[in-house]
Residue, then its C-alpha position, 0 to 999 in steps of 0.5 A: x289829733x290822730x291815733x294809728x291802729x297799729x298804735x292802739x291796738x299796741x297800747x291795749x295789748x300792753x294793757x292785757x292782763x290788767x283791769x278791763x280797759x276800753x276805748x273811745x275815739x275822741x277827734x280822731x284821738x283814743x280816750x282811755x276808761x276804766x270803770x268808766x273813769x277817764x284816765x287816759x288820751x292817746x294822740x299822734x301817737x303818744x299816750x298821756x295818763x290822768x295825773x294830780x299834784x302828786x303825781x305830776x313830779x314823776x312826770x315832770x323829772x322824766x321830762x314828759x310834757x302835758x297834753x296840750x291839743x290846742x295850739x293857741x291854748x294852754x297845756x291841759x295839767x292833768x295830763x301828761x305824757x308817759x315816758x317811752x320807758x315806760x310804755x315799753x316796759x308792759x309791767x312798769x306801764x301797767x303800774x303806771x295806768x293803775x296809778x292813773x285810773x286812781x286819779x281819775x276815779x278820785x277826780x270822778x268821785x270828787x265832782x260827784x261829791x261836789x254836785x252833791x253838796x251844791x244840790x243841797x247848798x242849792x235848796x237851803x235859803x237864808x240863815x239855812x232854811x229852805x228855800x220859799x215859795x218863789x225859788x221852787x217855782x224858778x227850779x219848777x220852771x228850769x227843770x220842766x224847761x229842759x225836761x227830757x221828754x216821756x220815755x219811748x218819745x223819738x227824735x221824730x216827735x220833736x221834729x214834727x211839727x217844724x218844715x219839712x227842710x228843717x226835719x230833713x236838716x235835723x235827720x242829716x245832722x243826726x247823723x253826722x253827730x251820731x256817727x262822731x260821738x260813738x256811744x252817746x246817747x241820743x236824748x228828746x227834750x221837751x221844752x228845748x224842742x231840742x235833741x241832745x247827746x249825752x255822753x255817760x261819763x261827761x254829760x251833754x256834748x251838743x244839742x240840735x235845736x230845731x228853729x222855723x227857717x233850719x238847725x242850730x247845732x250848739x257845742x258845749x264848751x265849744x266857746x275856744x275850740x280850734x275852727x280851722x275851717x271856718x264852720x262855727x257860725x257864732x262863739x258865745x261865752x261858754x258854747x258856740x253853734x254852727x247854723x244849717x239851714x238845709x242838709x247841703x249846708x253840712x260840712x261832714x268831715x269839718x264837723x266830725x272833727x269839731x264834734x270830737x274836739x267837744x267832746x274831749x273837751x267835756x271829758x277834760 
């Protein structure tokens, strides 16, 4: 993926005069928001806009393709590619991203609504009542687990205690995350000894998990990413790592680029 500057400053001057957009740099590519809403990517130069059943036709009689930033994988369907017709004509674009930051906000309110239901389907037991003594006591431990830590703990408090070579692995990593994910908030968590990366619209990207002999850096929804510069140590179901035992060991730019394509991800 990539975006040229020329490009995106194209496409937000086209954008001018409507609701406030703002922008993220995703793998090299543009992420477009709207009141925090996702609604659009921009890569190789080419705009795709968030669409749902309804939507789509429109696209698909244009001819426009979906987002596909995979090549090995399938297209992602709920985006598509805005026709040049329509880019080029500021007003009828500007419709066109109204519709989309729609779709998006409706996608955002829907999983919101969804999480919800679930907390609450989650703390019911059997014929509808709550939950006994033993299933508190699993959430009691899931959440003193992955706990962040007392507000004002730093990074540094969760690295204290381990080697020297791990500490100066983990302040090289962190920098290479911090400078990938612009915009993330950077989290302690107390029972993971762990360090991860929030972003505020699709939650956790990564996290760094300090260990006795170096770092593990996990991806979220890192499983089927494209790796071709072999820096993935280990692929699992849902998420994959990537082992640095010392600050030498880290490959920047392959990193970077694994880093924003995880966090595209997240965002899809």
């Amino acid at each position: 993926m990539s975006v040229s500057p020329e490009f995106r400053e194209f496409i937000l001057e086209q954008l001018r005069g409507g609701p406030p957009v703002t922008w993220r740099a995703m793998f090299g590519g543009v992420g477009l928001y709207r009141d925090g809403a996702f609604f659009g990517v921009v890569d190789d130069d080419v705009v795709y806009f968030r669409v749902n059943d309804a939507t789509r036709p429109r696209y698909q009689a244009a001819g426009s393709r979906p987002f596909a930033p995979m090549a090995d994988e399938k297209p992602m369907m709920g985006y598509f590619e805005v026709p040049a017709e329509i880019l080029d004509d500021r007003e009828r674009f500007g419709e066109w991203a109204d519709e989309a930051a729609r779709v998006a906000e409706e996608a955002k309110k829907g999983k919101e609504g969804k999480k919800g239901r679930e907390g609450k389907k989650g703390r019911k037991g059997k014929n509808g009542r709550n939950g006994g003594n033993e299933r508190a006591a699993r959430q009691a431990t899931a959440v003193s687990w992955c706990t962040a830590m007392p507000k004002g703990t730093t990074p540094g408090e969760i690295l204290r205690s381990y080697p020297p070579k791990v500490r100066r692995a983990a302040t090289a990593l962190r920098k290479v995350v911090r400078a990938a994910l612009p915009g993330a908030e950077e989290v302690p968590y107390s029972g993971w000894h762990a360090i991860g990366y929030r972003d505020a619209d699709t939650g956790l990207v990564c996290t760094i998990f300090p260990q006795e002999e170096g770092v593990r850096l996990y991806l979220e929804r890192g499983a089927k990413l494209e790796d071709p510069d072999g820096v993935l140590t280990r692929r699992l179901s849902r998420t994959a790592c990537i082992d640095v035992p010392d600050p030498r060991a880290i490959r920047v730019r392959p990193l970077r680029r694994l880093l924003g394509a995880a966090r595209l991800r997240a965002a899809l």
